[in-house]
Residue frames as a rotation matrix with the C-alpha (Angstrom) as fourth column:
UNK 1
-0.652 0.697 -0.299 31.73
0.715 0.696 0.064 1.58
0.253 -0.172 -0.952 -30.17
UNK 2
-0.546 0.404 0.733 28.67
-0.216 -0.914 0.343 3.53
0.809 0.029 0.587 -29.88
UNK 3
-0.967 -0.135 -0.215 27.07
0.196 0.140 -0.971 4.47
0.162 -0.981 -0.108 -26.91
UNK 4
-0.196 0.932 0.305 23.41
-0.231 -0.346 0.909 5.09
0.953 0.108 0.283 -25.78
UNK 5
-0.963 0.210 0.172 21.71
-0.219 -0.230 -0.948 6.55
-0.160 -0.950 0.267 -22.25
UNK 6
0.283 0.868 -0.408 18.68
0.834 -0.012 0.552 6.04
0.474 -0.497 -0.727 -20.66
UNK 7
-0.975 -0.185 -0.123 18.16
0.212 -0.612 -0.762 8.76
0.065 -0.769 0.636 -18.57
UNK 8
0.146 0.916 -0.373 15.06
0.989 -0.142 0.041 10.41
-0.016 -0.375 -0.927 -16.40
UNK 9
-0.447 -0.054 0.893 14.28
0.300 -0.949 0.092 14.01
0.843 0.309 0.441 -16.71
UNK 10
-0.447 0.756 -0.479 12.73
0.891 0.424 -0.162 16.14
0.081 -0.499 -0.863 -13.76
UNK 11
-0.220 0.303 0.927 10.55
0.499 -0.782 0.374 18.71
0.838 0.545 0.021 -15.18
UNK 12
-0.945 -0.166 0.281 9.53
-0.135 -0.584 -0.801 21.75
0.297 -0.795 0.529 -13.17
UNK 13
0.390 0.816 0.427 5.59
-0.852 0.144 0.503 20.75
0.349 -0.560 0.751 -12.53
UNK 14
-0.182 -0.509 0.841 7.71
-0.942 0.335 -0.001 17.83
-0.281 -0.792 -0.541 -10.60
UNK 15
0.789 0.612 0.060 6.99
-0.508 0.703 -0.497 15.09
-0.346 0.362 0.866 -12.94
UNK 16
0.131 -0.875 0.467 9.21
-0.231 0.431 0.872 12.48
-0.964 -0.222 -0.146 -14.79
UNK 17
0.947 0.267 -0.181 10.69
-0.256 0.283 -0.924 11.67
-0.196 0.921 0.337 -18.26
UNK 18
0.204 -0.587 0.784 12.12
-0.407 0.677 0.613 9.19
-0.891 -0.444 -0.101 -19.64
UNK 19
0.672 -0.102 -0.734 14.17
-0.707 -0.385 -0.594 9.09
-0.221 0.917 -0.331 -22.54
UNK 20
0.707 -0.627 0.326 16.73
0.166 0.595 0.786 7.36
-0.687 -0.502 0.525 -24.58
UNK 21
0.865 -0.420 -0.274 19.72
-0.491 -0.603 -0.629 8.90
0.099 0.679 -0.728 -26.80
UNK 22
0.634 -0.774 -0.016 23.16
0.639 0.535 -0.552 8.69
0.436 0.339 0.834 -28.14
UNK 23
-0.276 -0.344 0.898 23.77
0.350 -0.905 -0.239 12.24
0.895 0.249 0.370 -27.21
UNK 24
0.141 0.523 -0.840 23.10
0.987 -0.003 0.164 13.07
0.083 -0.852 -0.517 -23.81
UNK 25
-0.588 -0.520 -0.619 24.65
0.655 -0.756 0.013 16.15
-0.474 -0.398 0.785 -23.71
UNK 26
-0.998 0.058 0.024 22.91
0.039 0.277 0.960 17.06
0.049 0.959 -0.279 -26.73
UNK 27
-0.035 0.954 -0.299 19.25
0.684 0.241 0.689 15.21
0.729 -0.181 -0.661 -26.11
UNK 28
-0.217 0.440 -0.872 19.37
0.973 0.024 -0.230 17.56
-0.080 -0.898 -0.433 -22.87
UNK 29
-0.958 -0.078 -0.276 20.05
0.023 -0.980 0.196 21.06
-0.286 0.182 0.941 -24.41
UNK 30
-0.792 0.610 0.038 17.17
0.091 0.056 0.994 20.00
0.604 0.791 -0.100 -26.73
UNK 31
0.296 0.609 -0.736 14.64
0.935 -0.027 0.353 19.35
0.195 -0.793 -0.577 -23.61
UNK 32
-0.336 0.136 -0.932 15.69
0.720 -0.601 -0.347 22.77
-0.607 -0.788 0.104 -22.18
UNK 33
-0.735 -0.006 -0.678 15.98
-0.405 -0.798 0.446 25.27
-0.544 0.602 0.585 -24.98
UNK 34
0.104 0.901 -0.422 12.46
-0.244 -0.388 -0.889 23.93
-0.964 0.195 0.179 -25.71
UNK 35
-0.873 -0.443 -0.202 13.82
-0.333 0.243 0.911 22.45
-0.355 0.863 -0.360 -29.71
UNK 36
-0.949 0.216 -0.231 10.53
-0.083 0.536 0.840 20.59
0.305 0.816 -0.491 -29.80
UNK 37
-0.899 0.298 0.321 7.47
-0.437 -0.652 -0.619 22.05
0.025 -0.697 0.716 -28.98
UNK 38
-0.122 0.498 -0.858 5.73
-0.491 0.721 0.489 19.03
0.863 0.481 0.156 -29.44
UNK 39
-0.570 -0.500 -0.652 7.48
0.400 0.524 -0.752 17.29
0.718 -0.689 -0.099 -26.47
UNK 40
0.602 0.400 -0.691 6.17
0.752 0.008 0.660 16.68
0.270 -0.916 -0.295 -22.90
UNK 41
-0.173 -0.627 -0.759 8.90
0.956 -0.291 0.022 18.74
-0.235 -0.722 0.650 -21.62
UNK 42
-0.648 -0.378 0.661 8.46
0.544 -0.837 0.054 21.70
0.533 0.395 0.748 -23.60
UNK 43
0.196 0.535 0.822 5.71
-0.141 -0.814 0.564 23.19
0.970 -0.226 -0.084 -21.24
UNK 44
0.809 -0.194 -0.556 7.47
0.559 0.549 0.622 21.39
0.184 -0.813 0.552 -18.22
UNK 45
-0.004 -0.972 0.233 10.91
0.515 -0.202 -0.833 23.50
0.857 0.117 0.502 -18.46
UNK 46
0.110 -0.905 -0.410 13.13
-0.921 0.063 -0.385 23.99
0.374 0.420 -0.827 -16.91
UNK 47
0.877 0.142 -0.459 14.41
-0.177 0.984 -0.034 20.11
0.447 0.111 0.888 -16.67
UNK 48
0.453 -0.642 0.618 16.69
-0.804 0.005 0.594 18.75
-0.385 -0.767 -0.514 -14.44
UNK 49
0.143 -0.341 -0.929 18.96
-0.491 0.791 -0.366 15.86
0.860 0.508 -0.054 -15.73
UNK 50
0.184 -0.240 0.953 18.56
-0.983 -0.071 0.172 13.43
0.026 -0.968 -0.249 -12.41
UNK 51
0.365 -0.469 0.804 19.85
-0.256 0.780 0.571 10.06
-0.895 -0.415 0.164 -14.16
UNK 52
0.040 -0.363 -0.931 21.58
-0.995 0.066 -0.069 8.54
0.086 0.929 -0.359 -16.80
UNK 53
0.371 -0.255 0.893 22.80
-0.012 0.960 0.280 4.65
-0.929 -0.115 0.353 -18.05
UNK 54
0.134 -0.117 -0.984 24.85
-0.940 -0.329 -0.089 3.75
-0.313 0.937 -0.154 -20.36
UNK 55
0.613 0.133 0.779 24.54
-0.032 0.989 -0.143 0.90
-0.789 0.063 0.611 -22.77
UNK 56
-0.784 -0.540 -0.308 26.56
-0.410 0.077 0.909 -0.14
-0.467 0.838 -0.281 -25.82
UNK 57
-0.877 0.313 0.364 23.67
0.480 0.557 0.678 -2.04
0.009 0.769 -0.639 -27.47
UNK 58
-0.571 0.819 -0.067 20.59
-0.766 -0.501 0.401 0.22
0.295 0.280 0.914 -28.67
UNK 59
-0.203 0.857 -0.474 18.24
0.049 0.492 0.869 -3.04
0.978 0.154 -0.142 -28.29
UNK 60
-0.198 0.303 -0.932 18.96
0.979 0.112 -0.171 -3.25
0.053 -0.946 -0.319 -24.15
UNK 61
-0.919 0.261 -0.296 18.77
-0.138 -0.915 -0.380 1.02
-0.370 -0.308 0.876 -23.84
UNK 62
-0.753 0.655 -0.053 15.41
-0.400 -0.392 0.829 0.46
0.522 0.646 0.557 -25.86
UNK 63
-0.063 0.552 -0.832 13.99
0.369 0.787 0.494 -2.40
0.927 -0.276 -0.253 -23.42
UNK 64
-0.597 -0.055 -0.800 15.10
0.795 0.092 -0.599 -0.71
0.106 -0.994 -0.011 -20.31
UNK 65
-0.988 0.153 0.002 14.08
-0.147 -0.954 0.262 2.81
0.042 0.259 0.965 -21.71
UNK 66
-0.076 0.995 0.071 10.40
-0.470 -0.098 0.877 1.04
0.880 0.033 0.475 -21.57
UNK 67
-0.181 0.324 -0.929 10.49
0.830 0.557 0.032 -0.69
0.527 -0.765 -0.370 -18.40
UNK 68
-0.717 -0.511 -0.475 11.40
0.654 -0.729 -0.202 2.49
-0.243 -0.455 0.857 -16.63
UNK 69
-0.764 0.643 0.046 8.70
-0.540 -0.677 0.499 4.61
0.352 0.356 0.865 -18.52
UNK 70
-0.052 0.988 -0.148 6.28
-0.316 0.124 0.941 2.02
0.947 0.096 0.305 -17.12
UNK 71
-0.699 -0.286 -0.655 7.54
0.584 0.299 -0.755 2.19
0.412 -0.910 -0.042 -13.22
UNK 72
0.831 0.557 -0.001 5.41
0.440 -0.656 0.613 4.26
0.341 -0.509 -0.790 -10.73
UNK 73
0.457 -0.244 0.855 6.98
-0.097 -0.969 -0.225 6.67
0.884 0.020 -0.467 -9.57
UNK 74
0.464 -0.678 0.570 8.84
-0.804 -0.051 0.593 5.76
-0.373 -0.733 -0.569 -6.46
UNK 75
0.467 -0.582 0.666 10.48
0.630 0.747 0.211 2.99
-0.620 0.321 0.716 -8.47
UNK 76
0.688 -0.427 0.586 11.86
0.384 -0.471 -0.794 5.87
0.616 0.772 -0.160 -10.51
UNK 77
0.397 -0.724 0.564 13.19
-0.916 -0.354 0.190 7.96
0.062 -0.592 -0.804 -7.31
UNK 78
0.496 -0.610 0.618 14.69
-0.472 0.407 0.782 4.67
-0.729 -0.680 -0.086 -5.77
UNK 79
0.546 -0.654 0.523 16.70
0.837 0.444 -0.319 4.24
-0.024 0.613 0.790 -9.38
UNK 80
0.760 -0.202 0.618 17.59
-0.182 -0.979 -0.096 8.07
0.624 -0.039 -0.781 -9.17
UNK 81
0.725 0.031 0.688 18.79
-0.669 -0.202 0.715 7.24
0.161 -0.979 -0.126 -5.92
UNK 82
-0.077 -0.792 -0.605 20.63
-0.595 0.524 -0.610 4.40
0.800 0.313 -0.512 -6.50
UNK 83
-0.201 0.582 0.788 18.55
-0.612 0.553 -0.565 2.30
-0.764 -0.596 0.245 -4.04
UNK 84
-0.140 0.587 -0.797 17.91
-0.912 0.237 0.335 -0.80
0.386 0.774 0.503 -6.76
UNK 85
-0.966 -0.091 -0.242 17.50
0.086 0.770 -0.632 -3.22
0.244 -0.632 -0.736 -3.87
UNK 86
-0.708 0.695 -0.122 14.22
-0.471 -0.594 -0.652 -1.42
-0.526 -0.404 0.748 -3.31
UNK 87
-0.685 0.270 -0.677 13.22
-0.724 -0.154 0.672 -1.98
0.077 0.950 0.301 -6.75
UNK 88
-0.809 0.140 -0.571 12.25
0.175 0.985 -0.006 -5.63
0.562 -0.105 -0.821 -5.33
UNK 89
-0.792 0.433 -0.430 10.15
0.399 -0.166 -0.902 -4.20
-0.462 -0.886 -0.041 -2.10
UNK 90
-0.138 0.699 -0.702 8.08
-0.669 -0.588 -0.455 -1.64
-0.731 0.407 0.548 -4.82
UNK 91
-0.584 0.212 -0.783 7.20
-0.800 0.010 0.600 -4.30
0.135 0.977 0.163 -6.96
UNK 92
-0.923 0.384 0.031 5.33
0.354 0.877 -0.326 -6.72
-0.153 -0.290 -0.945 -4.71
UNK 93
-0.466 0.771 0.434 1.66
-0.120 -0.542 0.832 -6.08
0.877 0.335 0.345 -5.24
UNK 94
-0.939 0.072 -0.336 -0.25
0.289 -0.361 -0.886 -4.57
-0.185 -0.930 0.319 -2.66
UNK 95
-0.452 0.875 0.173 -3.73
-0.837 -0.483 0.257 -5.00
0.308 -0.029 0.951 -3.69
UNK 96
-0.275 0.460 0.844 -6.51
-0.776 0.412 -0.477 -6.65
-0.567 -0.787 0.244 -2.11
UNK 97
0.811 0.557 0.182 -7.72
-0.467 0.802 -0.374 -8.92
-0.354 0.218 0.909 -4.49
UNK 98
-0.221 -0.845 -0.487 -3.59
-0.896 0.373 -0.240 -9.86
0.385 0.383 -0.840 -5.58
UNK 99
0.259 -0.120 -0.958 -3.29
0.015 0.993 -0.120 -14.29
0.966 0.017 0.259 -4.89
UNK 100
-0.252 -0.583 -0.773 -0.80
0.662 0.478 -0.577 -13.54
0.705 -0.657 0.266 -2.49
UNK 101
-0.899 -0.057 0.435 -2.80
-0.296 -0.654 -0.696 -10.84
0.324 -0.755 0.571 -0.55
UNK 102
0.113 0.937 0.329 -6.37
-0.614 -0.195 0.765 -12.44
0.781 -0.289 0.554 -0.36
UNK 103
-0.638 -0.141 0.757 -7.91
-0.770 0.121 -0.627 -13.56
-0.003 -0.982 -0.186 2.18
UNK 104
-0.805 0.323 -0.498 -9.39
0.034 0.862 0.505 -17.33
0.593 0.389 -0.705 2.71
UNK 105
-0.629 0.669 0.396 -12.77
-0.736 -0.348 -0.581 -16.36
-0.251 -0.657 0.711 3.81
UNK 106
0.662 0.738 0.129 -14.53
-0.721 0.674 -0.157 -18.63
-0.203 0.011 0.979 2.22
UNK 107
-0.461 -0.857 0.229 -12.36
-0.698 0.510 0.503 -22.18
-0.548 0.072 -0.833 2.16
UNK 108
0.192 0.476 0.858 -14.69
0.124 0.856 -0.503 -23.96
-0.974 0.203 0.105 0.20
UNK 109
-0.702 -0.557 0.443 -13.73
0.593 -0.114 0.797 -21.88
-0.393 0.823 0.411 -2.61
UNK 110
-0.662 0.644 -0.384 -16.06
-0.728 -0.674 0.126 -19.26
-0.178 0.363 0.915 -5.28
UNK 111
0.213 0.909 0.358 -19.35
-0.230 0.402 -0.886 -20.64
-0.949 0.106 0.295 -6.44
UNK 112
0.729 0.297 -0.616 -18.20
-0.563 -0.251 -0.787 -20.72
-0.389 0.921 -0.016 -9.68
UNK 113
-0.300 -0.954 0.014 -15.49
-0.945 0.295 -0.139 -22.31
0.128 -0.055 -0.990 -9.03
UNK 114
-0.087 0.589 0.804 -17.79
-0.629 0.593 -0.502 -25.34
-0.772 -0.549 0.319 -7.48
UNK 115
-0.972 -0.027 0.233 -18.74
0.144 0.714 0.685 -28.75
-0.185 0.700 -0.690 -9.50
UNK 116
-0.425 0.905 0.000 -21.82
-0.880 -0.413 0.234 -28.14
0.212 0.100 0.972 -11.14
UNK 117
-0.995 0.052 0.091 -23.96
-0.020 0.755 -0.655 -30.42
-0.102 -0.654 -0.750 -9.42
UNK 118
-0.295 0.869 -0.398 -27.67
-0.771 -0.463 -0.438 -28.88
-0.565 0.177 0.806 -11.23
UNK 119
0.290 0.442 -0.849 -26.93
-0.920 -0.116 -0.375 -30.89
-0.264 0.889 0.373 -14.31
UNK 120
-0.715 -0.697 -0.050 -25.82
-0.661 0.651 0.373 -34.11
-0.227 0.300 -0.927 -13.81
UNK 121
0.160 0.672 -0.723 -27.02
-0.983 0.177 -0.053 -36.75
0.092 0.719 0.689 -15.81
């Protein structure tokens, strides 16, 4: 059965990447020795291997391989880490205008929101 990693790189300007291969051993030589000078990493070297997963089915390593590439950054350390209880805490939004963070200053609701009341016939 064939295998396939996810894994997170951590380059030396202290950044992340996030990859997904059959080869790990392999995919990692390639990131250091610089194989592809195309690649984010190649002006990032040296690279730290600081996670891995393994899947048997290419379609989940491909789905997780993008969730993961579209975490912020402390949702990456606390998978490093092996903290994925966190994962829940860093994903609540935490901005002001979020549903579950506004405030009910006005309780009547937006103006726009209102029955138009200009045009009734």
């Amino acid at each position: 059965m064939k295998q396939y990693f996810v894994y997170i790189l951590k380059c030396s300007d202290d950044s992340y990447y996030t990859g997904v291969t059959n080869d790990i051993e392999l995919r990692f030589s390639q990131h250091q020795s610089g194989k592809f000078p195309e690649s984010y990493t190649y002006k990032r070297r040296p690279v730290e291997l600081v996670f891995f997963y393994l899947f048997n089915d290419i379609i989940q390593a491909i789905a997780f391989e993008k969730q993961v590439k579209g975490w912020s950054r402390k949702k990456k350390e606390a998978t490093i880490n092996d903290n994925w209880d966190k994962l829940k805490e860093l994903s609540i939004c935490r901005n002001d205008s979020h549903a579950d963070n506004f405030n009910d200053k006005n309780p009547e609701g937006f103006d726009s929101a209102q029955p138009d009341t200009e045009n009734k016939e």
